[in-house]
C-alpha positions, -999 to 999 in steps of 0.1 A, spaced: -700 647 -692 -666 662 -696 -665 683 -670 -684 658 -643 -658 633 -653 -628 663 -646 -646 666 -614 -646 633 -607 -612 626 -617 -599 653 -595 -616 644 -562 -604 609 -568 -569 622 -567 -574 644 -534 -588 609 -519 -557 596 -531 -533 620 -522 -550 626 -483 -570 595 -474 -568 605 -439 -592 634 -447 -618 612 -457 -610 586 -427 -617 613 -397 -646 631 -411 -680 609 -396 -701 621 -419 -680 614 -451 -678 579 -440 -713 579 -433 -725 591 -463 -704 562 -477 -711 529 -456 -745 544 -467 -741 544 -499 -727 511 -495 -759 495 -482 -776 508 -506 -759 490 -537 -758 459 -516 -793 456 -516 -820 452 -487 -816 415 -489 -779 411 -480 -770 417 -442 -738 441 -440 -728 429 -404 -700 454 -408 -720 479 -415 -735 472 -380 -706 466 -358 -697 503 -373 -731 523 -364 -724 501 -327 -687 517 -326 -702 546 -337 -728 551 -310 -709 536 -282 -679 566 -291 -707 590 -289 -717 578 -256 -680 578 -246 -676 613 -260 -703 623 -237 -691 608 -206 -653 623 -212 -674 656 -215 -693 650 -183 -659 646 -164 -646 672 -178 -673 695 -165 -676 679 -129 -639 684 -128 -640 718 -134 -671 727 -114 -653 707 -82 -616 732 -91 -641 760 -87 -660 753 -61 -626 741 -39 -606 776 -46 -640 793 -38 -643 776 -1 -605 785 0 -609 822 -8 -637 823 20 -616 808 47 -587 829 39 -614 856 42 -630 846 74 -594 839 87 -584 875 83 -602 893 115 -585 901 140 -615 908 165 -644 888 175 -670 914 164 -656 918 129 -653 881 123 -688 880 127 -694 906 108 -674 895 79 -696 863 74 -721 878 61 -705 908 37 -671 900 24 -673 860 29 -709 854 20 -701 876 -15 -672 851 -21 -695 822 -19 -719 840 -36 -749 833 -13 -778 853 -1 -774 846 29 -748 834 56 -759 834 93 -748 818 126 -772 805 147 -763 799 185 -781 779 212 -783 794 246 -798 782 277 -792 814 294 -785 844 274 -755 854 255 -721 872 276 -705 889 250 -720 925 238 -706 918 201 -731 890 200 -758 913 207 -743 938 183 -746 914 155 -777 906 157 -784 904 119 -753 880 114 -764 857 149 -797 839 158 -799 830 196 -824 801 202 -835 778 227 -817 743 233 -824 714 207 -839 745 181 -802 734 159 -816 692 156 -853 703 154 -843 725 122 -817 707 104 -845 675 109 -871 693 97 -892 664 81 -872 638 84 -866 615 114 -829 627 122 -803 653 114 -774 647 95 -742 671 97 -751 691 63 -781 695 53 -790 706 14 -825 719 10 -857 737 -8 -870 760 21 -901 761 32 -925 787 37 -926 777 72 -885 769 75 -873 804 68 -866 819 104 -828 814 101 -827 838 70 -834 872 88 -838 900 66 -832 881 35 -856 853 39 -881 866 11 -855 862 -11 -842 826 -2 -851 793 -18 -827 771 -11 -805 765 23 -772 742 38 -769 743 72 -739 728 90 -740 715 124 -712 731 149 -698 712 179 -686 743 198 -661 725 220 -670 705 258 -696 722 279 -715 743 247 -744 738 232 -745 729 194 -740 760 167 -750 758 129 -741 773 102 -765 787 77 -761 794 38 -792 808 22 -796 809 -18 -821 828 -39 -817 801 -62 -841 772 -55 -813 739 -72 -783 759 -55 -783 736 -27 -798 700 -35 -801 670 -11 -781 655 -38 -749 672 -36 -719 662 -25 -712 679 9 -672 674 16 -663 712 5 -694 725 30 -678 702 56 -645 715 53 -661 748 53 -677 742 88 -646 724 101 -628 757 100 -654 781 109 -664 757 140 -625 755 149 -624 794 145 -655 800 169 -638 778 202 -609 801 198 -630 834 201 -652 815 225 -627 806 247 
C-alpha cells in the first residue's frame, strides 16, 4: 500500500508540475474521458464526452485531408520539374535528326516512360531522309489514323488522352508494345496546310496514365514539342 500510494503521490505531482503533457497525448485523455464514463454510470448521458469523440474524429478526418494535400502537392512539384527537365532536354538538339532521336532515349528516360513516339500523317510520303532514318522514333500513317486512334471507343477525341491499351490499340508502340499497358497521346496541330501529329507516351505500368488524371503538365508538354516541330518543319 505504501509503495502504490508513493507511486501515486508522485505521478500526481508530474501531472501537476507538466499538465500540458497529459493535455496533448490522445490516448491519455482517452483512457481518462473513459474512465470517466465509466464512474458516471450507463444511465447518465455525458454529452461532453460526445462532443469530444465528434472533435476527435472530425481532427482525424482533418488530419487526413492536410495529409492528402500535402501528398498531391508534392506529387504535382515532381511531376512539373520532371516535364521541365524533358523540355530543357528536347530543347537541346541542334539538328532535326537528333531531336528526333532524343525523344525516345534521353527525354523518354526523364519521364520515365517506356515508350515515347511521334506519329505523323501523310498523304503523300514523307520529304526529309531523317524521317525515314528514325523510323523507330516516327510512325507515318494515312490521313484521319491521329482522330480514329486517340477516339478509339468513344465518339470523339479529346486533346490528351489517358488510357489502358488494348490488345488491339498497341500499333503506336513499335518495338516496345509487349511491354506497354498504359498510353497518353497528345494531339499536334503542325501549323496551316499539315496534317495533324500526335504525341505518344507508353507505360509498362497499367494506372501510370488514367483517364482520371489531370492533363495540364502533358499539355504543356505537347505545347512545346508541337511549337518545336513547325520550326524543324518549316
Amino acid at each position: 500500500m505504501g509503495q502504490t500510494a508513493g507511486l501515486a503521490e508522485a505521478l500526481r505531482e508530474h501531472i501537476l508540475s507538466d499538465p500540458e503533457a497529459v493535455l496533448d497525448d490522445r490516448e491519455v485523455m482517452a483512457a481518462l474521458i473513459t474512465a470517466n464514463e465509466r464512474a458516471l454510470g450507463h444511465n447518465i448521458v455525458d454529452l461532453r464526452g460526445i462532443a469530444m469523440q465528434r472533435l476527435e474524429a472530425r481532427l482525424d478526418r482533418l488530419e487526413e485531408t492536410h495529409r492528402q494535400v500535402i501528398a498531391a502537392a508534392y506529387e504535382n512539384l515532381a511531376g512539373m520539374n520532371q516535364i521541365h527537365r524533358a523540355v530543357l532536354k528536347m530543347l537541346d538538339p541542334l539538328q532535326f535528326e537528333d531531336f528526333l532521336a532524343t525523344l525516345s532515349t534521353e527525354v523518354a528516360d526523364v519521364l520515365r516512360v517506356a515508350s515515347l513516339r511521334l506519329v505523323l500523317e501523310s498523304a503523300a510520303g514523307p520529304s526529309d531522309p531523317a524521317l525515314h532514318r528514325c523510323a523507330d522514333v516516327i510512325l507515318l500513317a494515312e490521313a484521319g489514323f491521329v482522330d480514329r486512334y486517340m477516339a478509339g471507343r468513344a465518339p470523339a477525341a479529346r486533346p490528351i488522352v489517358l488510357r489502358q491499351v488494348m490488345p488491339d490499340d498497341r500499333l503506336v508502340h513499335g518495338s516496345a508494345a509487349d511491354h506497354v499497358r498504359s498510353e497518353a497521346l497528345m494531339r499536334l496541330d503542325l501549323g496551316p496546310g499539315r496534317l495533324p501529329g500526335m504525341l505518344v507516351m507508353g507505360s509498362e505500368d497499367p494506372h501510370q496514365f488514367k483517364p482520371n488524371q489531370g492533363t495540364d503538365l502533358l499539355a504543356f508538354f505537347a505545347g512545346v514539342f508541337e511549337r518545336a516541330m513547325r520550326r524543324w518543319l518549316a
